[in-house]
BALOBA-1460 file (C-alpha; in Angstrom, 3 decimals):
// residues 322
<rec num="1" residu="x" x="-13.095" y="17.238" z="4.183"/>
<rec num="2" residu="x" x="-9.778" y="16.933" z="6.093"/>
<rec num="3" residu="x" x="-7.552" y="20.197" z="5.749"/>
<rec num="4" residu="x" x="-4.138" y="19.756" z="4.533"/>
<rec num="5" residu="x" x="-4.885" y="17.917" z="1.430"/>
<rec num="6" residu="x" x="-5.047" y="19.031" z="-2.231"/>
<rec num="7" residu="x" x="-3.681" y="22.041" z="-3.613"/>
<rec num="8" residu="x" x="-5.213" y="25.695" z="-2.417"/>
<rec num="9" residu="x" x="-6.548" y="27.981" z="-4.555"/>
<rec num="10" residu="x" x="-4.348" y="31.032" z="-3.437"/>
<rec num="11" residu="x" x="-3.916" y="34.703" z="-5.312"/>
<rec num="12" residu="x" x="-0.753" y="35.329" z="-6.915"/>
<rec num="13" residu="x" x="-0.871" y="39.007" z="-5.446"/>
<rec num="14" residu="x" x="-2.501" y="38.086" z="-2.336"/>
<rec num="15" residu="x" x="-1.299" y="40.043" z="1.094"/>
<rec num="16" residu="x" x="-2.278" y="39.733" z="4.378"/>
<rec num="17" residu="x" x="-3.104" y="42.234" z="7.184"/>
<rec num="18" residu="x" x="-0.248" y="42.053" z="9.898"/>
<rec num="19" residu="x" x="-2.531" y="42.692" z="12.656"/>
<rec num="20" residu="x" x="-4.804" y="39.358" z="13.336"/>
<rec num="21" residu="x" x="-8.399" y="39.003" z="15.275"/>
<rec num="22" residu="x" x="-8.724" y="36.380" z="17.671"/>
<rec num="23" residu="x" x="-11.030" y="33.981" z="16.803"/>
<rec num="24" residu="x" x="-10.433" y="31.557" z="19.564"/>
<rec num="25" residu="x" x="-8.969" y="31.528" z="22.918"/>
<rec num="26" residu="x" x="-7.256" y="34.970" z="24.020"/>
<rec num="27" residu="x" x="-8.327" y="34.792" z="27.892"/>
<rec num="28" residu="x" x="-5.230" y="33.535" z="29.331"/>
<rec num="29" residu="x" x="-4.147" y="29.696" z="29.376"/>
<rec num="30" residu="x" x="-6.764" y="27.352" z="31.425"/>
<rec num="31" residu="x" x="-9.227" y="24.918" z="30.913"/>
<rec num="32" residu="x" x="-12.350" y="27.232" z="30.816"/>
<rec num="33" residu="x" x="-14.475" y="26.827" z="27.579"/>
<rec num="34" residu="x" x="-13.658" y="30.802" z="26.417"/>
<rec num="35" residu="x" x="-9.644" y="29.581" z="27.144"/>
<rec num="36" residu="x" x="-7.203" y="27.123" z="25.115"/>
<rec num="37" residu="x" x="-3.888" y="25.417" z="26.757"/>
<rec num="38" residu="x" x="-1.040" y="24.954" z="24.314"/>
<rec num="39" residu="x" x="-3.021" y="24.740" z="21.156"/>
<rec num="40" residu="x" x="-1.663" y="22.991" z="17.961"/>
<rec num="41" residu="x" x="-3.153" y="21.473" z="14.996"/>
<rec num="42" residu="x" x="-6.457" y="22.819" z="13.461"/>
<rec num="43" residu="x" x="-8.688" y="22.451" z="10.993"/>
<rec num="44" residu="x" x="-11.328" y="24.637" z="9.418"/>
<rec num="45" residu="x" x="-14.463" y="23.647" z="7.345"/>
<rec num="46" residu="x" x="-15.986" y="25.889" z="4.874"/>
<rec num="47" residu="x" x="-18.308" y="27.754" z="7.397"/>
<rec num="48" residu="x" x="-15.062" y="28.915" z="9.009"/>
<rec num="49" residu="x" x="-16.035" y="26.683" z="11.987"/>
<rec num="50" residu="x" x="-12.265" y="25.926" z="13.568"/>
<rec num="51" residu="x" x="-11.241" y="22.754" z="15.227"/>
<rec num="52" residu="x" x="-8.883" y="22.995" z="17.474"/>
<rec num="53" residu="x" x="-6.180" y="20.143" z="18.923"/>
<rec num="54" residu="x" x="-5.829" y="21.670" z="22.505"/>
<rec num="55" residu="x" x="-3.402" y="19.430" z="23.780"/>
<rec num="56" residu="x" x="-2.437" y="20.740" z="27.500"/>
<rec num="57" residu="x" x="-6.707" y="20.365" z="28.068"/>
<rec num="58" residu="x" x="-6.323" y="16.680" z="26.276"/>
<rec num="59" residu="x" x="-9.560" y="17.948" z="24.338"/>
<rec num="60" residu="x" x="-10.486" y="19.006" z="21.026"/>
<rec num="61" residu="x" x="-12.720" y="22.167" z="20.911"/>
<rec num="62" residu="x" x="-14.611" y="23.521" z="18.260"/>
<rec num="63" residu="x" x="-15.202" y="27.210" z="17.749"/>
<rec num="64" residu="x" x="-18.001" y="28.733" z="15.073"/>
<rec num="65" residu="x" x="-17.199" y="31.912" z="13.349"/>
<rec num="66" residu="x" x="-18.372" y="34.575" z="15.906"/>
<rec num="67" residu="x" x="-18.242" y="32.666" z="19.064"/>
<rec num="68" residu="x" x="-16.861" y="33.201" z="22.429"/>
<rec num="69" residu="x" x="-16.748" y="30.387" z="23.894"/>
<rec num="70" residu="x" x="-16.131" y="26.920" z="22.228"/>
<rec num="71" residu="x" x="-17.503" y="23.260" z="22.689"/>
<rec num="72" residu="x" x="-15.541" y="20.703" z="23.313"/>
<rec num="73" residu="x" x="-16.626" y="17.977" z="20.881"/>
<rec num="74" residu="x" x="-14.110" y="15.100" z="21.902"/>
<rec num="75" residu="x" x="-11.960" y="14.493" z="24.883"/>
<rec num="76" residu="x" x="-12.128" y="16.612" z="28.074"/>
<rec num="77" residu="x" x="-12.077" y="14.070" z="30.309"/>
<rec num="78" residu="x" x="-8.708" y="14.443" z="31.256"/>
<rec num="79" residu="x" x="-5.612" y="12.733" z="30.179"/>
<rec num="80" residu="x" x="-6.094" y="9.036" z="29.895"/>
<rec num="81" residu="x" x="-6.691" y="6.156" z="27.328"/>
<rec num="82" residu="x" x="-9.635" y="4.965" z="27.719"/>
<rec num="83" residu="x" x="-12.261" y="5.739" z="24.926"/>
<rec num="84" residu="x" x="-13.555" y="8.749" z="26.594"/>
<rec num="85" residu="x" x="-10.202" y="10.494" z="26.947"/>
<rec num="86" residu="x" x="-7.677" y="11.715" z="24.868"/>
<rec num="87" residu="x" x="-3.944" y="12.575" z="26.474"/>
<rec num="88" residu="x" x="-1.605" y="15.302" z="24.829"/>
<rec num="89" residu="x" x="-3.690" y="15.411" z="21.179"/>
<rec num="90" residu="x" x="-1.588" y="16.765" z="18.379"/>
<rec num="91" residu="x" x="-3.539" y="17.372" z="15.592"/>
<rec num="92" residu="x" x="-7.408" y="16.782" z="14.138"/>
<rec num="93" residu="x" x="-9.245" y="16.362" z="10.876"/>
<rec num="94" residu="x" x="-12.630" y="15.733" z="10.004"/>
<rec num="95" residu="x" x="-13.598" y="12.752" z="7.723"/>
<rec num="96" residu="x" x="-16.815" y="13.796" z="6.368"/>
<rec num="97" residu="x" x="-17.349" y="10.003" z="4.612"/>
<rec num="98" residu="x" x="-17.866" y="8.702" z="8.030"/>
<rec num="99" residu="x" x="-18.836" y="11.792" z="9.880"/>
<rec num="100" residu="x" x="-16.106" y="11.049" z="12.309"/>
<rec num="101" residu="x" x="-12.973" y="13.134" z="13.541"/>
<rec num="102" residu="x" x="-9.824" y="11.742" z="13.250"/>
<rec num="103" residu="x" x="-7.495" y="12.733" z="15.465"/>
<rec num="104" residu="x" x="-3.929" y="12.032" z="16.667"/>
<rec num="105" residu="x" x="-3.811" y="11.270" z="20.063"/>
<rec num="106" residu="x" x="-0.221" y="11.424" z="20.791"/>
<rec num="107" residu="x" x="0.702" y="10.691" z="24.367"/>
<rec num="108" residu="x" x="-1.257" y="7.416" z="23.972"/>
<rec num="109" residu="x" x="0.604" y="6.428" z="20.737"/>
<rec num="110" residu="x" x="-2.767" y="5.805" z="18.873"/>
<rec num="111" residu="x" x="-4.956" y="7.187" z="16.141"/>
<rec num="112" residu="x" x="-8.804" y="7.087" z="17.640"/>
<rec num="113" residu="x" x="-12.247" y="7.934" z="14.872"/>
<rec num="114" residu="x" x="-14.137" y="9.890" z="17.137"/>
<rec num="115" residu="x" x="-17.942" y="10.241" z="15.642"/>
<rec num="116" residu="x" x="-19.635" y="13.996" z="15.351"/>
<rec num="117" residu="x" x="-22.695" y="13.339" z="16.662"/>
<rec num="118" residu="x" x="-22.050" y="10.078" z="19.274"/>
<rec num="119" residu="x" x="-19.045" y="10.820" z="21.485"/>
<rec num="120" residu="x" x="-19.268" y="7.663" z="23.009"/>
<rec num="121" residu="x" x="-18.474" y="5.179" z="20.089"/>
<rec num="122" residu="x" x="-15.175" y="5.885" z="19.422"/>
<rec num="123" residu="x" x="-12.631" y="3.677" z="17.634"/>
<rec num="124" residu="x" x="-8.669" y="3.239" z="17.908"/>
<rec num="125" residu="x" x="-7.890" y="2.917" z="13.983"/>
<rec num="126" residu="x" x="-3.854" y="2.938" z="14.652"/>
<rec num="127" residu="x" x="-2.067" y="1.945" z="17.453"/>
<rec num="128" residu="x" x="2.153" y="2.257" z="18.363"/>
<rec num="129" residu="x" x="2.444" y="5.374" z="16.811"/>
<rec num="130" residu="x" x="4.232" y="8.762" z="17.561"/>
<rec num="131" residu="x" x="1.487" y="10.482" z="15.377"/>
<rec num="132" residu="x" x="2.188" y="14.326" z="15.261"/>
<rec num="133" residu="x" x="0.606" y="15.887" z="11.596"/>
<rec num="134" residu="x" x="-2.686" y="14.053" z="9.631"/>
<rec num="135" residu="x" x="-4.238" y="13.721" z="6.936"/>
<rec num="136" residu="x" x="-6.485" y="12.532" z="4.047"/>
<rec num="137" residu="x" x="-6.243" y="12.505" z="0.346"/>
<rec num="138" residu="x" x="-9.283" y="12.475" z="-2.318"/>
<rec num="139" residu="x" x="-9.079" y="8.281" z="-2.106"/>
<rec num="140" residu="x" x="-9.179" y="8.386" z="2.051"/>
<rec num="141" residu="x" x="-5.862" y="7.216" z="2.485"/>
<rec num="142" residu="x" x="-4.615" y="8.379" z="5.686"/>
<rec num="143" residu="x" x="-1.471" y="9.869" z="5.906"/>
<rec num="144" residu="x" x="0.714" y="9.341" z="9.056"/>
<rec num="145" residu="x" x="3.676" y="11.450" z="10.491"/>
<rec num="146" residu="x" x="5.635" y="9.513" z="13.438"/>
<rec num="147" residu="x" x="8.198" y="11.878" z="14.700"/>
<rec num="148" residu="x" x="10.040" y="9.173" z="16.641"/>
<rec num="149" residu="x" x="10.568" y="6.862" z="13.543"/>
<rec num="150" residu="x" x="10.809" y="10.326" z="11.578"/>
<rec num="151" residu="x" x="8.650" y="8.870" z="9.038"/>
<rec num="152" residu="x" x="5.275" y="9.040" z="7.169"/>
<rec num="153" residu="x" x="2.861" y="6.119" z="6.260"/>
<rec num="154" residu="x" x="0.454" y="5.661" z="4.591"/>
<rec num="155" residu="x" x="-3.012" y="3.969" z="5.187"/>
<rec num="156" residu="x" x="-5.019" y="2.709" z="2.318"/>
<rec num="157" residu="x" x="-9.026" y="1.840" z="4.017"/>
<rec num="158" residu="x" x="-8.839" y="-1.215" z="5.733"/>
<rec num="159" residu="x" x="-4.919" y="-1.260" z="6.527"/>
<rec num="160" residu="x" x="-3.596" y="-1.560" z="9.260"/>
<rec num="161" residu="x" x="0.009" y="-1.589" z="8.979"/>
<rec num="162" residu="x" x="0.364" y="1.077" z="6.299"/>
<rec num="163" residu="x" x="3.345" y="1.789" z="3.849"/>
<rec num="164" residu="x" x="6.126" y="4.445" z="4.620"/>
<rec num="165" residu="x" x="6.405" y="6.901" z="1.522"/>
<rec num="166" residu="x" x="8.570" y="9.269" z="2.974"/>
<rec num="167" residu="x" x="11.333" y="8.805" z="5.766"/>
<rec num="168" residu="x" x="11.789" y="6.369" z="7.703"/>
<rec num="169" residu="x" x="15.591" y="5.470" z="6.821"/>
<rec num="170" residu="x" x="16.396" y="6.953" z="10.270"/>
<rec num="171" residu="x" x="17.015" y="9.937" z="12.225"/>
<rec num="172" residu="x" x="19.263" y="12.460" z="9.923"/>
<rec num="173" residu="x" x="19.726" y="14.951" z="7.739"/>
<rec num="174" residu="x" x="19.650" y="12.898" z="4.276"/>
<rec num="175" residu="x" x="17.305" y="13.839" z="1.606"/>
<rec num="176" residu="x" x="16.072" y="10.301" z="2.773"/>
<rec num="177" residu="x" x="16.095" y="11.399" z="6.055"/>
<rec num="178" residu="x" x="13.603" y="13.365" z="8.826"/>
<rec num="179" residu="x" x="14.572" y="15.063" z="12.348"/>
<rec num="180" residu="x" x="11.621" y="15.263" z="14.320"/>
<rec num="181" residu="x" x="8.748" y="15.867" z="11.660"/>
<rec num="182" residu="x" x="6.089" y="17.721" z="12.321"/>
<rec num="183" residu="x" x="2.958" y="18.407" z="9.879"/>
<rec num="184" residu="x" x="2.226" y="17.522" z="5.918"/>
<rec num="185" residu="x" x="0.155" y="18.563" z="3.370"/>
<rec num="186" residu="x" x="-0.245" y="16.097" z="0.488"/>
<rec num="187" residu="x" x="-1.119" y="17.570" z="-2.818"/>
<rec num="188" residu="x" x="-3.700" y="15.983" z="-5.946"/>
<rec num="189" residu="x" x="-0.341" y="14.352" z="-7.181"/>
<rec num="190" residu="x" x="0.368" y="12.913" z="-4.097"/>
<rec num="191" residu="x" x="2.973" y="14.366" z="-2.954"/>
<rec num="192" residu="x" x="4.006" y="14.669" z="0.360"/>
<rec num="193" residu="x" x="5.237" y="17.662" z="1.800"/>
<rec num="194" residu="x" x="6.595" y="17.271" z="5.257"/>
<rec num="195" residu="x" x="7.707" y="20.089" z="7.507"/>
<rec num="196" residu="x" x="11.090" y="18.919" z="8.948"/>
<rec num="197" residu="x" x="11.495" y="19.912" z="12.612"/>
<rec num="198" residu="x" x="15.014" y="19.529" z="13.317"/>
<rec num="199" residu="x" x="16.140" y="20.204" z="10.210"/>
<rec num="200" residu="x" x="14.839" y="23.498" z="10.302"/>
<rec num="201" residu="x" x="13.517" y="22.972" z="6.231"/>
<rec num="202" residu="x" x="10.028" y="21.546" z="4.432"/>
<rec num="203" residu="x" x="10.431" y="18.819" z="1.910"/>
<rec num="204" residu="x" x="8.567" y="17.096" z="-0.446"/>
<rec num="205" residu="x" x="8.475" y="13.742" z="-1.859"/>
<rec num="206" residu="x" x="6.534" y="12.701" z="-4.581"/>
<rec num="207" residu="x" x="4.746" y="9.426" z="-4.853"/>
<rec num="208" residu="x" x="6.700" y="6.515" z="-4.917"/>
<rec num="209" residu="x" x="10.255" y="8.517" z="-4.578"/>
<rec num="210" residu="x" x="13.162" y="7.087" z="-2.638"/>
<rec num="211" residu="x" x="14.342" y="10.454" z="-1.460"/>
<rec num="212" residu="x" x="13.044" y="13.938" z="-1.070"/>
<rec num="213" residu="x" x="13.797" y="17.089" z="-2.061"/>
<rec num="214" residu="x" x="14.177" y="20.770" z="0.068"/>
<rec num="215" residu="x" x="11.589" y="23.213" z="-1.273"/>
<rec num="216" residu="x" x="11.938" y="25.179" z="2.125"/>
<rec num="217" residu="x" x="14.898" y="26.164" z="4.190"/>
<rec num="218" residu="x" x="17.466" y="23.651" z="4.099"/>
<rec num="219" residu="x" x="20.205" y="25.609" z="5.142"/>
<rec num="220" residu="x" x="20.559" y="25.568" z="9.013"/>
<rec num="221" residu="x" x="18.048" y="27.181" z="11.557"/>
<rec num="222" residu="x" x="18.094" y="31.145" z="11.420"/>
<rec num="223" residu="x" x="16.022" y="33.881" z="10.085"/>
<rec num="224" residu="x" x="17.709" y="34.446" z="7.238"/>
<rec num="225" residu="x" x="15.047" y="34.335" z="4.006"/>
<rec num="226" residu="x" x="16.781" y="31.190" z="2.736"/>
<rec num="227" residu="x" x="16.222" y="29.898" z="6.706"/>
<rec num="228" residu="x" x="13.334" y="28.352" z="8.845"/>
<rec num="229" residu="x" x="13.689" y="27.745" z="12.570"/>
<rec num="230" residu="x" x="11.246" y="24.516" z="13.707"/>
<rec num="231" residu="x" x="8.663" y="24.957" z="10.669"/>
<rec num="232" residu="x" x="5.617" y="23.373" z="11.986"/>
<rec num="233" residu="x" x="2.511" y="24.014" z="9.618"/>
<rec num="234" residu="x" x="2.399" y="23.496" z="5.977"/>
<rec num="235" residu="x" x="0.329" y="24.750" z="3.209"/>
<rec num="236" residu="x" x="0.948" y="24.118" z="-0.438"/>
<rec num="237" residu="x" x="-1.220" y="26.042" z="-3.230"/>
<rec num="238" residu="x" x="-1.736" y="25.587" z="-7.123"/>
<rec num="239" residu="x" x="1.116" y="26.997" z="-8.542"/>
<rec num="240" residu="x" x="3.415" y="24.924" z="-5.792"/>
<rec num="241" residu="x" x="4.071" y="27.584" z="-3.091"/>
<rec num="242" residu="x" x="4.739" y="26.429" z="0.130"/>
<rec num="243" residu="x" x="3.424" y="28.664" z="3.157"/>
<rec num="244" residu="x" x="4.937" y="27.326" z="6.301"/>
<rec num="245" residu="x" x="4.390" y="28.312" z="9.578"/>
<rec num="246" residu="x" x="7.783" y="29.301" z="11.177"/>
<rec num="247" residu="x" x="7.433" y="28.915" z="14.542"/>
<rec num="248" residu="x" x="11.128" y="29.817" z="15.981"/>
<rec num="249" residu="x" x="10.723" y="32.991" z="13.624"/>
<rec num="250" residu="x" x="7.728" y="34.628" z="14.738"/>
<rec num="251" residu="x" x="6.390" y="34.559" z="11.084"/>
<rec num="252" residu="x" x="4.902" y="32.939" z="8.157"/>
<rec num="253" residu="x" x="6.645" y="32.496" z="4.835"/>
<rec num="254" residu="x" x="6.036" y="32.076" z="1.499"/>
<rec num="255" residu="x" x="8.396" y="29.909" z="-0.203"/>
<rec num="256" residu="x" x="7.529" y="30.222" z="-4.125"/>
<rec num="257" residu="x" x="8.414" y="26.882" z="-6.109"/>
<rec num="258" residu="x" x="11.790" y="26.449" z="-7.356"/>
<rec num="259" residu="x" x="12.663" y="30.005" z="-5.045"/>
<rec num="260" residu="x" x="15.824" y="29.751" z="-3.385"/>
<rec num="261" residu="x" x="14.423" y="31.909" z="-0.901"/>
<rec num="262" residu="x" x="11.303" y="33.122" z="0.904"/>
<rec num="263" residu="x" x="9.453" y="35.988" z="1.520"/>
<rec num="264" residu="x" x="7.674" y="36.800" z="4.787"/>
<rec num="265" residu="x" x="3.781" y="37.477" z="4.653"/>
<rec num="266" residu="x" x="3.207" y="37.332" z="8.171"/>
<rec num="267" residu="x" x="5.234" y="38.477" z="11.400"/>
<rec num="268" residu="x" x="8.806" y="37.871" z="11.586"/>
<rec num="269" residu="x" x="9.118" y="41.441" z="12.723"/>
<rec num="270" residu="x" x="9.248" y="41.212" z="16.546"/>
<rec num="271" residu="x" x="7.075" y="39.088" z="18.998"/>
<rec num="272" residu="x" x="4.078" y="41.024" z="19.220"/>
<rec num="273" residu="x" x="1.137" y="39.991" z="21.110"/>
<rec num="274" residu="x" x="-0.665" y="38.748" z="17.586"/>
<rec num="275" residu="x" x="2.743" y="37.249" z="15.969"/>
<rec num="276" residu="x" x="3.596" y="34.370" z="18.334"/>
<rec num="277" residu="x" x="5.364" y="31.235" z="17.700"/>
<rec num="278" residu="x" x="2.726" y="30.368" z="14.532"/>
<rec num="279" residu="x" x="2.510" y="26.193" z="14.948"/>
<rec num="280" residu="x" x="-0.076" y="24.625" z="12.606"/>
<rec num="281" residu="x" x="-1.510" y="26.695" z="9.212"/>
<rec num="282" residu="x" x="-4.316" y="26.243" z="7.557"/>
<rec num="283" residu="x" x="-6.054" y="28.889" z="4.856"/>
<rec num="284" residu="x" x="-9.905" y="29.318" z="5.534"/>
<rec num="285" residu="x" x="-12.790" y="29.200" z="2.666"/>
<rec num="286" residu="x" x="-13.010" y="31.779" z="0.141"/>
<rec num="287" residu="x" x="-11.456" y="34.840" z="2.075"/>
<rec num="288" residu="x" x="-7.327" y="33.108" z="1.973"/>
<rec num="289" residu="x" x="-7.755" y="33.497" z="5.691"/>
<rec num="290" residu="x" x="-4.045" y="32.225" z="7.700"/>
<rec num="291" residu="x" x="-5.034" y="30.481" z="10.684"/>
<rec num="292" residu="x" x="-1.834" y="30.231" z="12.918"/>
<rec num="293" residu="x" x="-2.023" y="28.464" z="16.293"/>
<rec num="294" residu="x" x="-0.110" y="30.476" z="19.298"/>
<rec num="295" residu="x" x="1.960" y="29.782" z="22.627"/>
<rec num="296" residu="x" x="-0.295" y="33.060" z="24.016"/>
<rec num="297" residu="x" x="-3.053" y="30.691" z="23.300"/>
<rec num="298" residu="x" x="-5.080" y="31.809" z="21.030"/>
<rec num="299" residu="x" x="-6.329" y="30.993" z="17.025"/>
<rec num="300" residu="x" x="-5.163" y="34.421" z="15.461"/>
<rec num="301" residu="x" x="-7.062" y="34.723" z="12.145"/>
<rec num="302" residu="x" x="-5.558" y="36.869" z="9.295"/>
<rec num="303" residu="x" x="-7.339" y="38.230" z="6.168"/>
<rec num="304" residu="x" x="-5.939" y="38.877" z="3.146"/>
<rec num="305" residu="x" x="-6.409" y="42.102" z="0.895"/>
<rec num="306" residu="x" x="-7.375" y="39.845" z="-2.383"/>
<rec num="307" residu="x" x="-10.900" y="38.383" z="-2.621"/>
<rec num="308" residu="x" x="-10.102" y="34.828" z="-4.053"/>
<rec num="309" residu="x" x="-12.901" y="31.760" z="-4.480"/>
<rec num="310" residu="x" x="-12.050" y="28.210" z="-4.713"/>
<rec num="311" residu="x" x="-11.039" y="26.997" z="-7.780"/>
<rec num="312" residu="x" x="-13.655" y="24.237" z="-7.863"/>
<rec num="313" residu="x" x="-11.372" y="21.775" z="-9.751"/>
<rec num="314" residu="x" x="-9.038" y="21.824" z="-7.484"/>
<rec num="315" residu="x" x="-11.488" y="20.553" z="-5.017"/>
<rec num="316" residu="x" x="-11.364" y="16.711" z="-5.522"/>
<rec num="317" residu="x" x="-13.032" y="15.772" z="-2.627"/>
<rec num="318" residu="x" x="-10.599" y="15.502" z="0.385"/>
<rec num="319" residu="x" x="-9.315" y="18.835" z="0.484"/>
<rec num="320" residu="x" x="-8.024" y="21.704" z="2.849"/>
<rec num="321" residu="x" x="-11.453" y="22.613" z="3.097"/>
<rec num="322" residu="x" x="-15.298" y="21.342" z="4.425"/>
């Protein structure tokens, strides 16, 4: 089930060793199968399997829990657009209705369905589109963000055009307005939350709003706790907190709803080896496992100090998890 959707059944008290394992990558940047080259979005089924958008190598890799080396299960062929290739991919779900990966393939402005099993049958589902963040909620709508119309759609099965439900009144600083966004999570309500590049803040709109509203940062880039500097990844759990991945801060933060600041659960301290520009976020089956993606490329996993299952009604069918 494709990760950023639904809300995340997350500890109150939970904390979260500082010091992360590599799971993924860690041997220096290349194109080698133990190796990753600018990683960014990922996603993470409930076996703790990680799929990886490794966009420099124009491939997406998988890695099982344990493994060192991954599998490249789409792309690798180079940059290009024909159905084989992928060029510059930004992010990756997995669509378990079809079996299929879905997967923003951003240089060539186009969303491709790339099956699990067959490699070879793949499918352009979107085309003219900046696609950055994806996603999926419980109905399989798609959701869309196109950082050069700053601007989310929406895809109901069998559109093609798609309906904008948050943005996409222009490049600004507006409640109505994106700068550069990055990565969403949509929740069971759904609501989109949207992390806002270039505004350094996350927002969220609810379903059918006209504007949004800041429930991140907002209030210039810094590292201030009422700051963010280029949030990239986006979580959202059940009682509304947003964890976002902070990228210009070294750190993630926890942003508690209705808080008019954050609190840092992750880095932030100084650019250690293991706390390195965190871009996409995801939280792993079962353990509350943060997943941050790294310029040292590398998937740094972090476990947290509170046991916490899945709150199985919370679990609607297109969730964060497999």
């Amino acid at each position: 089930l494709p990760s950023r959707g639904n809300f995340v059944d997350i500890h109150l008290n939970a904390r979260w060793q500082q010091n992360g394992l590599t799971i993924a990558g860690g041997n220096g940047r290349g194109n080698g199968l133990n190796q990753l080259c600018d990683p960014l979005g990922l996603y993470v089924d409930k076996g703790q399997t990680v799929y990886i958008a490794d966009s420099s190598n124009h491939r997406i890799v998988e890695w099982k829990s344990g493994a060192t080396i991954g599998q490249i299960v789409a792309g690798g062929n180079g940059p290009g657009s024909a159905a084989y290739q992928l060029s510059g991919p930004r992010d990756v779900i997995v669509d378990k209705n079809t079996d299929s990966f879905i997967i923003s393939d951003y240089s060539n402005k186009r969303v491709v369905r790339w099956p699990l099993q067959n490699g070879t049958n793949t499918e352009t589902i979107i085309s003219n589109i900046h696609c950055v963040g994806l996603t999926m909620d419980e109905n399989g709508s798609l959701y869309i963000v196109d950082n050069e119309n700053d601007e989310v759609k929406r895809y109901r099965g069998g559109e093609s055009q798609g309906t904008v439900v948050a943005g996409g009144n222009g490049n600004g600083n507006r409640f109505d307005q994106f700068s550069d966004p990055q990565y969403i999570f949509v929740d069971r309500d759904h609501s989109v939350y949207v992390s806002d590049l270039g505004n350094h803040r996350v927002m969220k709109w609810l379903e059918g709003a006209k504007e949004g509203v800041v429930v991140a940062g907002g209030h210039g880039k810094g590292n201030g706790l009422m700051q963010l500097s280029f949030p990239r990844g986006v979580v959202v759990d059940q009682l509304g907190t947003v964890y976002v991945a902070d990228a210009g801060n070294d750190r993630i933060i926890r942003w508690p709803k209705g808080a008019t600041q954050g609190c840092v659960v992750i880095g932030g301290k100084a650019k250690e080896d293991n706390q390195t520009n965190s871009m996409d976020l995801s939280v792993c089956h079962s353990i509350n496992t943060a997943l941050s993606t790294s310029l040292i490329w590398r998937i740094v996993e972090y476990k947290s100090s509170v046991w916490s299952q899945i709150n199985e009604k919370y679990n609607l069918g297109k969730n964060l998890f497999d």
